[in-house]
OpenMM code with the backbone's topology and positions (N, CA, C; nanometers):
from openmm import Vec3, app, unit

residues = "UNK UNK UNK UNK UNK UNK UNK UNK UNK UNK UNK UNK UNK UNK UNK UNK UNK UNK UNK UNK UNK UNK UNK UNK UNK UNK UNK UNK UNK UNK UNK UNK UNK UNK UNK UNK UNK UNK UNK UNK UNK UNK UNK UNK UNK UNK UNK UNK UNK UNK UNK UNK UNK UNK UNK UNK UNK UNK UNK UNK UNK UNK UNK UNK UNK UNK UNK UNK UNK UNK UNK UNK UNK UNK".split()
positions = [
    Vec3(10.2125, 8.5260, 10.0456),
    Vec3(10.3424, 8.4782, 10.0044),
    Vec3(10.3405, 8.4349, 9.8578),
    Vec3(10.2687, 8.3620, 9.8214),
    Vec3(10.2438, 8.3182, 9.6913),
    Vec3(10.1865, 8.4292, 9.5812),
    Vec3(10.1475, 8.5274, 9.6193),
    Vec3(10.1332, 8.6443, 9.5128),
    Vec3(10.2584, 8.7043, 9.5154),
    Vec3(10.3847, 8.7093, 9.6065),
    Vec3(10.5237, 8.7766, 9.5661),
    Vec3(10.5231, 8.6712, 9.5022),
    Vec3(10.5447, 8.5802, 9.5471),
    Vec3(10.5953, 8.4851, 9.4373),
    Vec3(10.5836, 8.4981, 9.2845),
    Vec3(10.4810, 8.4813, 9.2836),
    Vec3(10.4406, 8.5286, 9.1253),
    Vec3(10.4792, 8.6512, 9.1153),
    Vec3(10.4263, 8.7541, 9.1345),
    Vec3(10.5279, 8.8667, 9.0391),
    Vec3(10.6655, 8.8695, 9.0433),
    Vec3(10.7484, 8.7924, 9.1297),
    Vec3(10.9083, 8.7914, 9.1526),
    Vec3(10.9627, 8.6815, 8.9703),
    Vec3(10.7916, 8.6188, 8.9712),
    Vec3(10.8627, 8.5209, 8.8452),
    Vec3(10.8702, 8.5696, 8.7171),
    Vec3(10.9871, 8.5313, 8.6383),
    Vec3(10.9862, 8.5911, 8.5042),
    Vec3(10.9048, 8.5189, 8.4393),
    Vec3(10.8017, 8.5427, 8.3201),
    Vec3(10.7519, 8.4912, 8.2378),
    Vec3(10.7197, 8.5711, 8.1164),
    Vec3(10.6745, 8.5274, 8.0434),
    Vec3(10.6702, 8.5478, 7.8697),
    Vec3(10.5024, 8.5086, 7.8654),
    Vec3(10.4415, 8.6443, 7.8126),
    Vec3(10.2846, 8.6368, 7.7693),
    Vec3(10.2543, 8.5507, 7.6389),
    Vec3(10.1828, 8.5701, 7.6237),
    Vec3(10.1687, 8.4483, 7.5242),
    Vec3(10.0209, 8.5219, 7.4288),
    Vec3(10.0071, 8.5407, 7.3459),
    Vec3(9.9259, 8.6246, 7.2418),
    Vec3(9.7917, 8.5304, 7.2486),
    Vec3(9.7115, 8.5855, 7.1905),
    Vec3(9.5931, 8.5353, 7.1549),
    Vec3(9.6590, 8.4037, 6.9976),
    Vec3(9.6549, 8.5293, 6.9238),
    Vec3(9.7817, 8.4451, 6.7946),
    Vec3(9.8004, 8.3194, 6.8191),
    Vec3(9.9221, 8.3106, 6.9181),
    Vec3(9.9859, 8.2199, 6.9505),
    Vec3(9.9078, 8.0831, 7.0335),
    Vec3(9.7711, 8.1764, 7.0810),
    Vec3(9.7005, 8.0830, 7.1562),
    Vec3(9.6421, 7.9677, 7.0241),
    Vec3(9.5748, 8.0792, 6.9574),
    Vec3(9.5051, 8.0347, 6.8101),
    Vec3(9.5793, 7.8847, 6.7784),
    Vec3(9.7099, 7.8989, 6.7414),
    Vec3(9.8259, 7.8482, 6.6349),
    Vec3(9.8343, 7.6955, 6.7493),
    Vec3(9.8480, 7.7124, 6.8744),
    Vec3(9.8789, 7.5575, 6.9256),
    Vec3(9.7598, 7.5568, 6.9985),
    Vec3(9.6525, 7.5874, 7.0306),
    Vec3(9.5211, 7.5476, 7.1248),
    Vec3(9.4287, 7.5315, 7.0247),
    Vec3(9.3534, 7.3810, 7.0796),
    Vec3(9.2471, 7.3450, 6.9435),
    Vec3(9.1277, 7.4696, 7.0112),
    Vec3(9.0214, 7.4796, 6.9141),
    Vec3(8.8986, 7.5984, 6.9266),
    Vec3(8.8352, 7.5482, 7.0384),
    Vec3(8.8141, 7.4534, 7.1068),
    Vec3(8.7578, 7.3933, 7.2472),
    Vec3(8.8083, 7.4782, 7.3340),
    Vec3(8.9445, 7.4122, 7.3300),
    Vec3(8.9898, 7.5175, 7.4590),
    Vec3(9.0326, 7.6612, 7.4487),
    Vec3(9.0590, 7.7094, 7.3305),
    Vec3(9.0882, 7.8161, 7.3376),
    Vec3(8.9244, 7.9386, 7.3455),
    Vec3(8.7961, 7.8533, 7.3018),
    Vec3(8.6866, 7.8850, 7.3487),
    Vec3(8.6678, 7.9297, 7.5143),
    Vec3(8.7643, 7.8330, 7.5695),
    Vec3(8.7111, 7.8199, 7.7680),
    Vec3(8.8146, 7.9055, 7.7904),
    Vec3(8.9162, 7.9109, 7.7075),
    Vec3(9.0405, 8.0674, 7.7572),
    Vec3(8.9926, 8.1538, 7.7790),
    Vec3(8.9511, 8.1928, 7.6667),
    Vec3(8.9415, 8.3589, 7.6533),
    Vec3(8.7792, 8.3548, 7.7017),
    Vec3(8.6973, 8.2629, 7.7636),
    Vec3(8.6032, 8.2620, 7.8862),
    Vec3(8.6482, 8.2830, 8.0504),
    Vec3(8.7498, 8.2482, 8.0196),
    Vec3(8.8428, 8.2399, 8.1730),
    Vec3(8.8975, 8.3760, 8.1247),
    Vec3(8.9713, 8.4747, 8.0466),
    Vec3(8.9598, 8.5800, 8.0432),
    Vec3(8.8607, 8.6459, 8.0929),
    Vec3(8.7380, 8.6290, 8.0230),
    Vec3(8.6330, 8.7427, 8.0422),
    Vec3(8.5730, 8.7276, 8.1703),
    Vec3(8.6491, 8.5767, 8.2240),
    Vec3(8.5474, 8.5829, 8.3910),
    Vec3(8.6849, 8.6846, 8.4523),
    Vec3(8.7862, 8.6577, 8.4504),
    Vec3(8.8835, 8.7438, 8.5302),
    Vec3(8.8663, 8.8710, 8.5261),
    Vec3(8.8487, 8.9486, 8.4143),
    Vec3(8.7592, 9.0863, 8.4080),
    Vec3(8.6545, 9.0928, 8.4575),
    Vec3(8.5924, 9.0489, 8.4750),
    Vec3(8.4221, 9.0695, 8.5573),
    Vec3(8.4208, 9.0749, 8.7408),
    Vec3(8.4641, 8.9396, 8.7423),
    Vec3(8.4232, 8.9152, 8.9178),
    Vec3(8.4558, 8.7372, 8.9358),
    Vec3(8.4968, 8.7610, 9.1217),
    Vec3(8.5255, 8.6488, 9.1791),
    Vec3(8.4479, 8.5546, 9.1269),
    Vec3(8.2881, 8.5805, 9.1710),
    Vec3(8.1633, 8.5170, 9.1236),
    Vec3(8.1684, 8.4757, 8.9969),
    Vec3(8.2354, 8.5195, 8.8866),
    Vec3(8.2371, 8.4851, 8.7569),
    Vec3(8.3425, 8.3895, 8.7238),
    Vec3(8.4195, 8.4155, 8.8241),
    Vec3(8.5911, 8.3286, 8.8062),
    Vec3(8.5531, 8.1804, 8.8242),
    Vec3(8.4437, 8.1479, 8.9676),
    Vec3(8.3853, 8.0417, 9.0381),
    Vec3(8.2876, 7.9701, 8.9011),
    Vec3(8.2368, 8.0675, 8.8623),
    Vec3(8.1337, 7.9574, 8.7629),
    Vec3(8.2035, 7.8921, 8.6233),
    Vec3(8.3464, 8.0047, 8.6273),
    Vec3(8.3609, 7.9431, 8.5103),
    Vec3(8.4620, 7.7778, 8.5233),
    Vec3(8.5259, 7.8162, 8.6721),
    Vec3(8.5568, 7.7003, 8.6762),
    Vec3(8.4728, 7.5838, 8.7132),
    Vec3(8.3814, 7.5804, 8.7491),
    Vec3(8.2858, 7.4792, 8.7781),
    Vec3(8.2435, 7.3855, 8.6414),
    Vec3(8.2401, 7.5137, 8.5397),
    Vec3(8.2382, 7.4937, 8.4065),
    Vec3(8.3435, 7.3891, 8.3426),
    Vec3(8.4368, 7.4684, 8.4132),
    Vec3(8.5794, 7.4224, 8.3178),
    Vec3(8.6011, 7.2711, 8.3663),
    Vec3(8.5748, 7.2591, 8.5024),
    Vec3(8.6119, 7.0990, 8.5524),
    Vec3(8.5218, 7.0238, 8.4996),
    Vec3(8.4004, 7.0432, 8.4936),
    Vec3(8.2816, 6.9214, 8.4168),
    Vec3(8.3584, 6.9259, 8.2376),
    Vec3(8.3817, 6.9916, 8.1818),
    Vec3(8.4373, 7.0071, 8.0641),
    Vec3(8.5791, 6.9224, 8.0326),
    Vec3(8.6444, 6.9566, 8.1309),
    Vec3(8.7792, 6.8686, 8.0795),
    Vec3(8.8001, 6.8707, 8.2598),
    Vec3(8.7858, 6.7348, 8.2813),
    Vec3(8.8362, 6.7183, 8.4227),
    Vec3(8.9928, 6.7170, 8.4707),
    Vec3(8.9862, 6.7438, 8.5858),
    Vec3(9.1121, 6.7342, 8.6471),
    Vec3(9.1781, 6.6242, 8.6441),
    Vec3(9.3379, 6.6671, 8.5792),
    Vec3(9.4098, 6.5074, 8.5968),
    Vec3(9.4886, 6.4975, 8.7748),
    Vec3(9.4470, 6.3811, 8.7590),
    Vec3(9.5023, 6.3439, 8.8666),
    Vec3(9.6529, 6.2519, 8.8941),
    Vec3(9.7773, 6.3440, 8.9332),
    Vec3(9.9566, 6.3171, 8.8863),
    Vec3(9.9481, 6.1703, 9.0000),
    Vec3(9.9481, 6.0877, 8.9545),
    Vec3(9.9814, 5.9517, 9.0595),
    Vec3(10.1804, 5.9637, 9.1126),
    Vec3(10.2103, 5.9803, 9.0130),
    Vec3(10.3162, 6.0116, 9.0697),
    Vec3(10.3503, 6.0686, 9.2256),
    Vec3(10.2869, 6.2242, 9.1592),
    Vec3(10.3183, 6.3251, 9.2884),
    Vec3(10.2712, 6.2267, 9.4175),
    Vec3(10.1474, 6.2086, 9.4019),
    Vec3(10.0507, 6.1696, 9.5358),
    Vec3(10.1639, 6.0428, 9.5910),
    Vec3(10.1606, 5.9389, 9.5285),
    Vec3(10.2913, 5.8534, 9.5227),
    Vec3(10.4240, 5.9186, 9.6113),
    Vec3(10.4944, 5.9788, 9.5897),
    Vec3(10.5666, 6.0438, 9.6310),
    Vec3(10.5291, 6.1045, 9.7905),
    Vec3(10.4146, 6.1859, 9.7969),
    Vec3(10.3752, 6.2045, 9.8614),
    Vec3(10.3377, 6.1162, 9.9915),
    Vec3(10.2871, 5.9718, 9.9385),
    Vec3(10.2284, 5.8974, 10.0635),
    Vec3(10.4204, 5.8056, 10.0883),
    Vec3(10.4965, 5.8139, 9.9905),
    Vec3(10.6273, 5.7839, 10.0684),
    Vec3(10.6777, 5.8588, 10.1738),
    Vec3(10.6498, 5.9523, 10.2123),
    Vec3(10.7175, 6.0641, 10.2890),
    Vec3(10.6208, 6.0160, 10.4299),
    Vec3(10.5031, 6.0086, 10.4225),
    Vec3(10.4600, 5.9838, 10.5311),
    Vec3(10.4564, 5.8328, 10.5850),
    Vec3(10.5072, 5.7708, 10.5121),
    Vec3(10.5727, 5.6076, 10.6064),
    Vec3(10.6916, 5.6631, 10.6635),
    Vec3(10.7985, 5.7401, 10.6141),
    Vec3(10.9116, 5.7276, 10.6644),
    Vec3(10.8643, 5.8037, 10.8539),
] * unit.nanometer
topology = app.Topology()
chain = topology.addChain("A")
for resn in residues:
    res = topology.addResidue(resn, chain)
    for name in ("N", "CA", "C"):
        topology.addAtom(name, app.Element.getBySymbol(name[0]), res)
């Protein structure tokens, strides 16, 4: 379901260029690594995120979760 999804969505690519111009060289280093794992293999996709989370960790939205644990009192 979630792969129609995505191709049903319109979006706008976004250049390397453009990556350059607003992404500092850190991350645009782990991009176009997350590129070259998506060309390769699953196995490559997995390490690079393992990579990517010790590197810049996951934020965690208090909000959402918030939101979330309201729904289950009601």
């Amino acid at each position: 379901m979630r792969f129609w999804w995505q191709l049903s969505m319109p979006y706008r690519e976004v250049s390397v260029a453009e990556l350059r111009l607003n992404v500092g060289q850190q991350k645009l280093d782990v991009v176009m690594e997350l590129v070259s794992a998506i060309r390769s293999s699953h196995e490559e996709i997995d390490a690079w995120l393992s990579g990517a989370v010790q590197t810049f960790p996951v934020l965690q939205d208090h909000g959402f979760s918030a939101t979330l644990d309201s729904r289950d009192c009601d």
